[in-house]
N, C-alpha and C positions, 0 to 999 in steps of 0.2 A: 234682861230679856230671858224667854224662858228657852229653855234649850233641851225640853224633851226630857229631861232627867233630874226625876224621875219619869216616869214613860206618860200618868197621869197628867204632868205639866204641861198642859198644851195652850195656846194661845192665840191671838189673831195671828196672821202671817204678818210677817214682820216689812212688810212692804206696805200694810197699810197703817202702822203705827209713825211713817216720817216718809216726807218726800225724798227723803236723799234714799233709802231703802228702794224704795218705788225705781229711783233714775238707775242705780244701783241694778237693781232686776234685770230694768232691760237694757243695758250696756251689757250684763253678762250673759244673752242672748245673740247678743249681735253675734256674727261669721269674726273668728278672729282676722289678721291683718295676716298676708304671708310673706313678711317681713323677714330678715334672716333672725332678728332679735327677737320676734315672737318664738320662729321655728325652737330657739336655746331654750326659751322660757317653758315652752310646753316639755322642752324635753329633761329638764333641771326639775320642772313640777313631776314629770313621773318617776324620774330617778328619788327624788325626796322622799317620795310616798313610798317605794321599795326601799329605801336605804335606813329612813329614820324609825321606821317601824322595827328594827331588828335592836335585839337584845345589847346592849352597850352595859361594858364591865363597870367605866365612873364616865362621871362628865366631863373629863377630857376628852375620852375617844369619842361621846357622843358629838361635841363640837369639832372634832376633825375631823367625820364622815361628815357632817353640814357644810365646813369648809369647802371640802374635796366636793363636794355633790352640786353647791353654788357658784362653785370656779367660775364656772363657763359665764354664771349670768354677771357674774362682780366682778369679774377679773379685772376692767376698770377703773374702778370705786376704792377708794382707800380703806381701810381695815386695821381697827385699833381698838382703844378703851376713851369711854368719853373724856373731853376734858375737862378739869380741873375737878373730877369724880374719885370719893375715895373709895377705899376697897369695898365698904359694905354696900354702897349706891352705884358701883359700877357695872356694867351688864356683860355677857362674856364676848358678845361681837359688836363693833358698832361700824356700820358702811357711811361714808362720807362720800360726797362729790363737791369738788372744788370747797372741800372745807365746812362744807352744810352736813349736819349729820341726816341722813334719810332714811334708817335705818335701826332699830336698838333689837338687840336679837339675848335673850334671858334663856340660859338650856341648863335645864335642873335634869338630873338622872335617877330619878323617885324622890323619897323625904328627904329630899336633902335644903328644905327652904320652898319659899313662895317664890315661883317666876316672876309672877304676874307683879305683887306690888315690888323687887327686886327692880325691875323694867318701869315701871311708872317712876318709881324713884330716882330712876337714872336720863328719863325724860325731863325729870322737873328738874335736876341739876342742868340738863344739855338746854333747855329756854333758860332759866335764868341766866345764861354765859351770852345767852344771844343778846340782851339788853345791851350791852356792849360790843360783841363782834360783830351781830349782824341782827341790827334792829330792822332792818324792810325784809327778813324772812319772819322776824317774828309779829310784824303787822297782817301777815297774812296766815299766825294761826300756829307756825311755826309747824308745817306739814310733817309727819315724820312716821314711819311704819314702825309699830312695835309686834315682836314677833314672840310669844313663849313657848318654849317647847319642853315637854314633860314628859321623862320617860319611865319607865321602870326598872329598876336595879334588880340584881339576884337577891339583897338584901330587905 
């Protein structure tokens, strides 16, 4: 997809290159729900946007302000390292409920590695585990939110 960058890059609107896009669009118009769990979510989304934009010395502190800033919304959710993932395929956060991982969260603090395939990697370890623990999530696709976050070091 293009993503404006550089600024030349432009393209149809991504709404009409797939229907899921399109559905996509307009669910994210709807009036949210004024639910207590929305009200967390909207306020954990502005805390993010102030928190994770600020200068982080390594990517520890940056994954313990993410920690600390997602509390409210995971507090729930179980919080580990995938399983049976070794050091180099594993991701720095993984949210589980009830044992499903739903969640792979990759935070690099500038050059220190690729997020993003860091995270796909650590997806393709967390499905193939499901063949066996939990083959009716992975008949339907094996749902799972991958997150990268990329920041920049002093270095």
């Amino acid at each position: 997809m293009l993503c404006m960058r550089p600024v030349q890059c432009r393209g149809p609107p991504i709404f009409l290159l797939h229907r899921a896009f399109a559905k996509y669009l307009s669910l994210s118009k709807k009036v949210l729900p004024t639910t207590p769990e929305a009200r967390i979510a909207l306020h954990v989304a502005r805390e993010l946007c102030d928190t994770m934009a600020n200068h982080f010395d390594n990517e520890r502190a940056r994954r313990s302000a993410f920690l600390q800033t997602t509390k409210p919304l995971f507090s729930q959710w179980s919080t580990g390292t995938p399983q049976g993932a070794t050091a180099p395929a594993r991701t720095n956060i993984t949210i589980s409920v009830d044992g499903s991982t739903m969640l792979l969260i990759e935070i690099k603090n500038g050059k220190e590695g690729d997020a993003y395939m860091q995270a796909c990697r650590a997806y393709e370890i967390t499905t193939e585990a499901l063949k066996e623990t939990n083959p009716n999530l992975l008949a339907y696709g094996a749902p799972t939110l991958i997150a990268c976050l990329d920041g920049q070091s002093s270095t």
